[in-house]
N, C-alpha and C positions, 0 to 999 in steps of 0.2 A: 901640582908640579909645573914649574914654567920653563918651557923646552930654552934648552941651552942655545940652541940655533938659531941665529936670528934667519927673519923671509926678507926678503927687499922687491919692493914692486916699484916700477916707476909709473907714473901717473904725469898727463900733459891734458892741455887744452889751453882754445882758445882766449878763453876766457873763463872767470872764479872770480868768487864772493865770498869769501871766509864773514860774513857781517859783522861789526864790531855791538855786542849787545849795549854798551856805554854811552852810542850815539842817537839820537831821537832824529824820527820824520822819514828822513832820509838816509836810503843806506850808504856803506863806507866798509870796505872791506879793511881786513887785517895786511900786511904788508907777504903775510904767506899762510900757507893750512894751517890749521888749527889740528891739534891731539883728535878732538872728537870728529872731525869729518876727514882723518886719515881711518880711525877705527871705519867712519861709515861707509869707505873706499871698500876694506879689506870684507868688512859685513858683506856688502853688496857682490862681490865675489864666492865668497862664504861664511854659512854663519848656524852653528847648529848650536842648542841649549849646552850642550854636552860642554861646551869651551868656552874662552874668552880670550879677547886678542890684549895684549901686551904690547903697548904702544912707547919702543924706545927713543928715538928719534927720527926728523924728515931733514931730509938736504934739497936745501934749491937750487936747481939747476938752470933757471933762466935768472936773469937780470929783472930786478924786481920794475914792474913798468906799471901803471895805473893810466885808468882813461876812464872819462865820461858818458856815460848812457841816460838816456831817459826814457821811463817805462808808465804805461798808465796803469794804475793805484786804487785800492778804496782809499775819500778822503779822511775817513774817520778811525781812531785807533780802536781796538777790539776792548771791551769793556769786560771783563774777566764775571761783572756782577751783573752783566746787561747780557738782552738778546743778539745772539748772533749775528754778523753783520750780514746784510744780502747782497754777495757779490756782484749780482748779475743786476743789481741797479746801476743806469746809465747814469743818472744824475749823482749819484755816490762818487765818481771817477775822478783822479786825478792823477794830473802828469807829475811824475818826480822823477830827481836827479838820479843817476846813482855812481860812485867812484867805486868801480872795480880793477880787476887788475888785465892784465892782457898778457897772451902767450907765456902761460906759465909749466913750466916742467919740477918734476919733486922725485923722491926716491925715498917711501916710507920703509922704517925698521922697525919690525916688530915679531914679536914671539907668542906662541898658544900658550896656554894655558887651561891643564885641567886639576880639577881637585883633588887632591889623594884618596879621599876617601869614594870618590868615583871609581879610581884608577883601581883602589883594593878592591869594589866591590865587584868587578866585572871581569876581574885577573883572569880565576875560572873558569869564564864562560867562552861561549863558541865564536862571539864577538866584541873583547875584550877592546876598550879603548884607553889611548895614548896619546903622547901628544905627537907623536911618529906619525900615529894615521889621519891625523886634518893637518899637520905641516902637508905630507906628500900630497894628499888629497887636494890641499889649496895650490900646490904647483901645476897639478896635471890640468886643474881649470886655468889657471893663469895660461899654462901653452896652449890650451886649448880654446883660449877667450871666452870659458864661458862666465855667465856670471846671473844671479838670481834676479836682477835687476837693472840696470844702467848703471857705474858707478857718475856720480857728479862732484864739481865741484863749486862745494857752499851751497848752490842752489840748485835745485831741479834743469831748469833754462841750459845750465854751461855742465854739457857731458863730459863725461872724463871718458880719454883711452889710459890701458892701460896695458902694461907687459913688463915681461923680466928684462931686468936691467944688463947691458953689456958693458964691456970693461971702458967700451967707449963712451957711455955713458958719465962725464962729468962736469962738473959747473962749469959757464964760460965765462965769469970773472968771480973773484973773489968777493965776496958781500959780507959787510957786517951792517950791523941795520939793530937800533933798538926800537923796541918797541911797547917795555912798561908791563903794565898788566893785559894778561891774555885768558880768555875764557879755555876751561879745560875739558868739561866732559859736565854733561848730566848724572849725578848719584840718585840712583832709585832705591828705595828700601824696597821691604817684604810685600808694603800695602799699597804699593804706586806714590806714596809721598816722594818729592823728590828736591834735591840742594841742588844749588850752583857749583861747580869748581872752578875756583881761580889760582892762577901762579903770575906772580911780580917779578920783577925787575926782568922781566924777559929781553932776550934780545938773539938775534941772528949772528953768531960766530964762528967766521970761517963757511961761511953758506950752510950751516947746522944751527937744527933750531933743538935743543938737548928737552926732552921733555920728563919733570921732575920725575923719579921712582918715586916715591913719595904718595902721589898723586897716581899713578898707574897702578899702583898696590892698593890704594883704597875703591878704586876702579875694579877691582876684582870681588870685591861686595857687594855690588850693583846687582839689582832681579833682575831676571829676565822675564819677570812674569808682564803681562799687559799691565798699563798704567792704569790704573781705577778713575782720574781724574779726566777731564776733556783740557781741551788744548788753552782753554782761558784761565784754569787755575795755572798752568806750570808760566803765563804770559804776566801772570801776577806775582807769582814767587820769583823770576830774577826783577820785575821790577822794585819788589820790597828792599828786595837786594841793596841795589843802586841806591836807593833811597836812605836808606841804612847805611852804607859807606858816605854818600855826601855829607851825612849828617855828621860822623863819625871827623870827616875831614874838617868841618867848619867848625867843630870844638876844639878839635887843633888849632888851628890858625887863632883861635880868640885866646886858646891861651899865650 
């Protein structure tokens, strides 16, 4: 069942990293969050097996601004088929660029979701669940800040605050802003294998960034079980990705 209600949390920082997976070397943020790191927001507040978040759309609320940082790096990229790289070597190190964004505010919409046949099976019981009881549940932590972990945004580095949104709460200019293709969420099967999701022709209207149903519906397939792979296979499955789409585009253009 997906609660009729939507939550809206507003989320702000300093600084965010949405990273564009498309670009090499160097990072390059997206022009605003991204579906999957407003779910990681909402996770990071709360996040129990029993549910899943329903990721409708994010409104921006600051003026989209971009600036340059530079951060030291390992030089070499992580080999999916090779030994882990060793961070803590000095001579590995290197300085890079990175364009992220600066003073950014959002206001995520989104709805729980439980499974019916959960919903049947606990009716019953002495502690039957709904999607009544993690909506309220997720309120009470939001006034009351708490959260399982930091929420962030795009990266670890740039924390997010967050809180309920007041009616004063809205955009201070209008933005429209395209943007193309946009990464959407990780799909995980049963056995930790897992896709990319992507949605095109994206763009920012009206300071709303609408994020497909479509895509948020197949989003509710996803395990939650642990991922069976380490972090170099899933580093290799969007790069097949990319590869596979360049290729895909260079037989167009020759024909």
């Amino acid at each position: 069942m997906l609660d009729k209600e939507i939550i809206r949390l507003k989320v702000t920082g300093d600084f965010a990293c949405f990273t564009r997976p498309d670009l090499k070397v160097e990072r390059m943020s997206y022009p605003c969050m991204t579906p999957s790191a407003a779910r990681g927001i909402l996770e990071a507040i709360l996040w129990k097996k029993e549910f899943q978040w329903f990721i409708r759309r994010i409104i921006v609320l600051e003026p989209i601004k971009f600036c340059t940082i530079k951060r030291n790096e390992i030089a070499e990229l992580q080999n999916p088929k090779g030994n882990p790289i060793d961070i803590t070597d000095i001579d590995n190190r290197v300085q890079r660029n990175s364009i992220v964004l600066k003073d950014v505010g959002y206001i995520i919409e989104a709805s729980v979701y439980v499974d019916d046949a959960l919903i049947d099976k606990t009716k019953s019981s002495e502690n039957p669940i709904t999607v009544m009881k993690y909506r309220e549940m997720f309120k009470r932590r939001v006034d009351k800040g708490q959260c399982w972990h930091q929420p962030c945004l795009g990266t670890r580095e740039f924390a997010a605050d967050f809180s309920k949104p007041s009616e004063e709460d809205k955009p201070k200019e209008r933005i429209d802003y395209p943007i193309g293709s946009m990464f959407y969420d990780m799909l995980y099967d049963e056995e930790g294998n897992v896709t990319p999701l992507f949605f095109y022709n994206v763009a920012i209207k009206n300071n709303i960034l609408a994020c497909p149903e479509d895509k948020a519906v197949k989003m509710l397939s996803s395990s939650h079980l642990p991922p069976q792979k380490n972090d170099f296979y899933y580093n290799q499955v969007v790069c097949e990705h990319y590869q596979k789409e360049e290729a895909e585009f260079k037989e167009e253009a020759e024909l």
